[in-house]
C-alpha positions in Angstrom: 0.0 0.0 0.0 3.0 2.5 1.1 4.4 1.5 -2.3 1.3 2.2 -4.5 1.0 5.5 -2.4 4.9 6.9 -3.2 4.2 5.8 -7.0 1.0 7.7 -7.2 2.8 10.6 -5.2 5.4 10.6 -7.5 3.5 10.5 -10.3 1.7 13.5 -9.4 5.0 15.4 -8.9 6.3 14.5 -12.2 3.0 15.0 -13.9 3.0 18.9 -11.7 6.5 19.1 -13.4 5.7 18.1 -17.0 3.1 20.4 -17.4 5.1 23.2 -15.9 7.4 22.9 -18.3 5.6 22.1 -21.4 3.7 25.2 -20.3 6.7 27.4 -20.0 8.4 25.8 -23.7 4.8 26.8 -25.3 5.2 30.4 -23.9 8.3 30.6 -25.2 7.5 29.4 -28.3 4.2 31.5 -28.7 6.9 34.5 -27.7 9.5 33.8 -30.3 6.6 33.8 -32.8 4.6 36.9 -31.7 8.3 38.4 -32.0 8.9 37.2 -35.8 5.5 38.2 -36.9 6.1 41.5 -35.5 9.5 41.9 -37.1 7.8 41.1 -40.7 5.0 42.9 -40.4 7.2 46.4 -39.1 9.7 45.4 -42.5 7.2 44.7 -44.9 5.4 48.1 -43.6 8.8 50.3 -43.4 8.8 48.8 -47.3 5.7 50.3 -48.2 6.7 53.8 -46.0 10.1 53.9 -48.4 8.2 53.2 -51.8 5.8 56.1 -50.8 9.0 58.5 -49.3 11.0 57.4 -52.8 7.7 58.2 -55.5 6.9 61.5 -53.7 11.0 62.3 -53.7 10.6 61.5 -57.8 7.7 63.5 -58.3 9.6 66.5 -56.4 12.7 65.9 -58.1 10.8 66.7 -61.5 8.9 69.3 -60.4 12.1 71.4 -59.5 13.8 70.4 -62.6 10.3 72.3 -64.6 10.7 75.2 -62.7 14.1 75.8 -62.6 14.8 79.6 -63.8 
């Protein structure tokens, strides 16, 4: 009986354990993630900022060179 208690004791413990850490791993993981979207999203956007900065920079450009004196 004392053995069959300690194993299900134990068992509990390690089980306690387990899903600590499988819990903390997934948080990490869901972290990293988050993090990498994030990164894309903020490079694919500066992209789109650039393209706008560079056409309006163009357009400028052209309109100084018609009405140079």
């Amino acid at each position: 009986m004392a053995t069959a208690a300690a194993l299900v004791g134990y068992n509990l413990y390690t089980s306690s354990k387990s899903q600590d850490f499988v819990s903390k791993r997934v948080g990490d993981l869901l972290e990293q993630e988050a993090k990498r979207n994030l990164a894309t999203l903020a490079a694919n956007q500066a992209a789109v900022v650039q393209s706008a900065l560079e056409d309006n920079l163009v357009t400028a450009r052209t309109m100084s060179k018609v009405f140079e004196v």
